[in-house]
Every structure is written in structure tokens, then in C-alpha cells.
N, C-alpha and C positions, 0 to 999 in steps of 0.2 A: 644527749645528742650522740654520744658516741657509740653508746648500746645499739641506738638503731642504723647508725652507718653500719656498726658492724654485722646487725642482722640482714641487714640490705644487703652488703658483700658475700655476705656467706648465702642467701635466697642468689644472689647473681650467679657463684661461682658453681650451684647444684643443678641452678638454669643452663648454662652452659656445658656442663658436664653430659647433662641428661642429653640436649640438642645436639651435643659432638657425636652422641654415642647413636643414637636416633638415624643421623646421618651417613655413618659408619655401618649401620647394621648391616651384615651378610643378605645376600638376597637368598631365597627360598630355592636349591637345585632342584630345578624344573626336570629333569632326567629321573630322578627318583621319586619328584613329587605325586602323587595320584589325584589323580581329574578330578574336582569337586561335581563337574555338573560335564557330559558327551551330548554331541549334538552336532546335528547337520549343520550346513553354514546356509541354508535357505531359512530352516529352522528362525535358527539362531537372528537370524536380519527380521525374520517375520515379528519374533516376538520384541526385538526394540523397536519394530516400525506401531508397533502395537501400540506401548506404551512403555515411552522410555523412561521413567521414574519406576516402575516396576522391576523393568528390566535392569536397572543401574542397582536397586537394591536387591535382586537374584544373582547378578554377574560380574559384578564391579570388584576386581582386586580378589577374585576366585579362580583357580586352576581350571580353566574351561578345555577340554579337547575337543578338537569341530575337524569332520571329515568333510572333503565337498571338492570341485574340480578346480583346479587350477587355472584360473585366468590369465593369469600376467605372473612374470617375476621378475622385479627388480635387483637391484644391486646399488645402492647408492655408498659412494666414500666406502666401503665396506660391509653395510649393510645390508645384508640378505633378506627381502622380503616375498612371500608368496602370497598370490591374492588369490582366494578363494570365491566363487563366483558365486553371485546370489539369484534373486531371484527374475530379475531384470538385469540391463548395462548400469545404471547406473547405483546399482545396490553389493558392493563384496565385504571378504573379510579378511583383513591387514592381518598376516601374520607374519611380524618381525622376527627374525630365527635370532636367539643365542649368538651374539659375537663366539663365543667360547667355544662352541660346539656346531661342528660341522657338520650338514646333513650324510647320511650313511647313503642315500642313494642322489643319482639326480632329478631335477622332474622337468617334466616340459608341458605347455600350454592344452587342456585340457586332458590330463593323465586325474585320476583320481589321488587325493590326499587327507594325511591328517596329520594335523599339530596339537600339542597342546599347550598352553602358554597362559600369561596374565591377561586378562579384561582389562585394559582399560577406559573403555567405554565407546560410544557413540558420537562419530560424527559426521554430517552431509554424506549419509547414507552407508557408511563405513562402519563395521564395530574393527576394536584395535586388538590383537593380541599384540603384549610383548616376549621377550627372552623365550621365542616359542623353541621346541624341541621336538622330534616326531614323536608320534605318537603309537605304542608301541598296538 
């Protein structure tokens, strides 16, 4: 009985370990990282309007840069977002900027743009980037 508390504690204490570290991990510097996949943001809205299980497994949790005009910019508590216009009003593309990293220039509503940032994913007509960064 004791052999296997003790292996239970010690399987606990690697689970724990592993999930602390997991959690901790450094995120990927998006400034240096290079684009897995470049694309318009009309594009980009066509191919998940397509089909979004395709599209979640081409873009999901990959360095996407999407160029396209600026719609809207927000600011919420701190967060910087630019919304990339699609291909209708009610189809953009959420690009949350980098707390960390400040954009180099400013933009204003319909100026041309590009970010690059994480996918992650599809919603009520939105794809998401986050921790975007411009795109050089």
C-alpha cells in the first residue's frame, strides 16, 4: 500500500511540475517571429466563411500576417485593438496588438494595414489575432 501511495505522489508531483511549467512557458516574440502563412484580411474571412474546421486546422495557433484596411480601433483597459475590414460590415479581423510593444506609427480608419499575430480562431464573423505586432 505504501509502494503505490508513493508512486501516486511522485506521478502527482511530475503532473504538477510539468502543468506549472506548461503554464509558465514564454510566449513565442512575435517581433522576430516569421509569418507561417501572409494574407489579405478579405482573404483570410473568405476562407473560414468557407469552411471553418479547414480553416481552424490551416490557421489555428500559427503566425498569420493579414494586410487589409482598417476599420475601427479600439482601446479597451489598455488594450490596443485594430480591426481590419472584411468583406462586408459585418465580417473583420481582430487584431489585438502586443501590450508590450507599441505600434511605430499611428493609424486611422480606413488607412491600409498589416499585423502579424496568433490565430486564434473564429467567431460570429471575426477571426482573432492576438499579441499582434506590425508587420514588417
Amino acid at each position: 500500500m505504501k509502494k503505490i501511495l508513493s508512486i501516486l505522489l511522485i506521478l502527482g508531483l511530475i503532473g504538477a511540475f510539468v502543468g506549472y511549467r506548461m503554464y509558465n512557458k514564454p510566449h513565442k516574440d512575435m517581433a522576430k517571429a516569421k509569418a507561417d502563412l501572409v494574407l489579405d484580411a478579405k482573404q483570410f474571412l473568405s476562407d473560414y466563411k468557407a469552411n471553418e474546421e479547414a480553416s481552424n486546422a490551416k490557421f489555428l495557433d500559427k503566425v498569420v500576417a493579414v494586410n487589409g484596411t482598417v476599420k475601427n480601433i479600439t482601446n479597451e483597459e489598455g488594450n490596443m485593438k485594430i480591426i481590419l475590414a472584411g468583406n462586408d460590415d459585418m465580417e473583420e479581423v481582430t487584431c489585438e496588438l502586443d501590450s508590450e510593444i507599441k505600434p511605430a506609427k499611428t493609424y486611422a480608419v480606413g488607412q491600409p494595414a498589416a499585423f502579424k499575430g496568433s490565430c486564434t480562431g473564429y467567431m460570429m464573423g471575426t477571426v482573432i489575432l492576438t499579441r499582434c505586432v506590425e508587420a514588417n
